[in-house]
C-alpha positions, 0 to 999 in steps of 0.5 A: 277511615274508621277509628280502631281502638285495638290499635289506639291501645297498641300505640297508647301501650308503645308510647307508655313503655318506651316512656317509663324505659327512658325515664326508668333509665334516668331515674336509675342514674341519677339516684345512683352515687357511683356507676358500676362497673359493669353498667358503666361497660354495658353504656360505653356498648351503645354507641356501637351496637346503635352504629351496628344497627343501623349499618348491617341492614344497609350492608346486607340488603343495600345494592353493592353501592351501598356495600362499596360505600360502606366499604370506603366510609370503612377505609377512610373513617380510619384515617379521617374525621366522620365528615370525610368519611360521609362525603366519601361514601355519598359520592361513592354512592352518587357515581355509581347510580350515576354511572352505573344506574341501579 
């Protein structure tokens, strides 16, 4: 295995500028006395667009195990807490593969 510096720079500049993003972000904040309103709404966005990201690719590629889980973990995490919701949708999950094998 050979050492290639093109990609030691590209690891270096990705660490460096994920680095100065997230303590630009705290530095902003902390020197701030009051928050924005329209930064106060653009933070209270993470949490859903984090959750978006992390489930449109499951929903769209995934099998329809996956999609019948989203779609019960839907269900239920209007009704009951996230602990439940999880447990629905992994054993929706575990059925199908073990029933239906794909």
């Amino acid at each position: 295995m050979e050492f290639d510096l093109h990609m030691a720079l590209v690891i270096l500049a990705a660490a460096a500028a994920t680095f100065a993003t997230r303590i630009g972000g705290y530095i902003m904040i902390t020197k701030m006395k009051r928050i924005p309103p329209r930064m106060e709404a653009a933070l209270n966005a993470v949490p859903a667009a984090v959750l978006t990201t992390l489930v449109a690719p499951a929903f769209f590629i995934g099998g329809w195990d996956s999609k019948l889980a989203l779609a019960v973990a839907l269900v239920i995490g209007l009704r009951f807490s996230h602990t439940w919701m999880l447990v629905a949708a992994w054993i929706i999950v575990m059925i199908w593969r073990h029933t239906i094998g794909l």
